[in-house]
N, C-alpha and C positions, 0 to 999 in steps of 0.2 A: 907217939907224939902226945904231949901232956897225959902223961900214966894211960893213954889208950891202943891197943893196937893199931894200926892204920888197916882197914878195908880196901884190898884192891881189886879192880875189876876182874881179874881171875881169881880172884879168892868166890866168886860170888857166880861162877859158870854156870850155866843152868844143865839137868842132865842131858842127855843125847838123844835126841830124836828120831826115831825110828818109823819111815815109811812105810806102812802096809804093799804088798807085792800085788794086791787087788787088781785085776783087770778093769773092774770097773772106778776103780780111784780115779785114776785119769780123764775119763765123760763125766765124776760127778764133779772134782775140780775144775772142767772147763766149762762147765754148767753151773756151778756156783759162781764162779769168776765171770762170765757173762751176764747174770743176773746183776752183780755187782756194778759192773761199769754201764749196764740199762741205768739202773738207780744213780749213778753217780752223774749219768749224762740228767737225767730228768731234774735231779737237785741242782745242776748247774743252769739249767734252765727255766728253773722257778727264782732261784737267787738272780739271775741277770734281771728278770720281768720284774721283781720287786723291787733293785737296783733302779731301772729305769724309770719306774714309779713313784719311787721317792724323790728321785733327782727333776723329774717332769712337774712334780707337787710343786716345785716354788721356780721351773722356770717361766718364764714369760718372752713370747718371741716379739721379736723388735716391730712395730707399726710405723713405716715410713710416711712422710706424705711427698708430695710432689712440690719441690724448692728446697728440699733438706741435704745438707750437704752430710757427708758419710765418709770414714775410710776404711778402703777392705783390705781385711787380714792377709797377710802373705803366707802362704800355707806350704811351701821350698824353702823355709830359711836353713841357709847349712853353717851360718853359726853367729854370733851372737851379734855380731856388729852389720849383720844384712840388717836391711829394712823390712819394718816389722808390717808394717802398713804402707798403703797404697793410696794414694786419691790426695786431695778430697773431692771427691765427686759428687756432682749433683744430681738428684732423683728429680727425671723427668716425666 
């Protein structure tokens, strides 16, 4: 295509991979792969804590007083035309 060969994905195979017959290949792949998903869970749980700490930085929870009227969220809507809210109720 325009004066160039075209590159296709089998032109570009990588060579063949060849497993060692190691007895211990196997413990040290399930031993590296174990480290692996320790780490992946601990990075999943530093990112959640950061997550929630960003998102906590600018929330503000609602201070009600008593004669304020309110409507609560419906938290079963199964589709778009339910009601979305409930009330209005008063804080007693």
């Amino acid at each position: 295509i325009y004066g160039r060969k075209p590159i296709l994905p089998f032109d570009q195979q990588q060579p063949l991979v060849t497993l060692s017959q190691d007895p211990e290949h196997k413990t040290k792949l399930n031993q590296h792969l174990s480290v692996l998903t320790e780490q992946a869970k601990a990075t999943i749980l530093e990112q959640q804590r950061k997550y929630k700490e960003r998102y906590d930085r600018y929330r503000t929870n609602p201070i009600y007083k008593i004669n304020d009227i309110i409507l609560v969220k419906t938290l079963n809507k199964r589709n778009k035309f339910d009601i979305r809210y409930e009330g209005p109720f008063k804080i007693t």
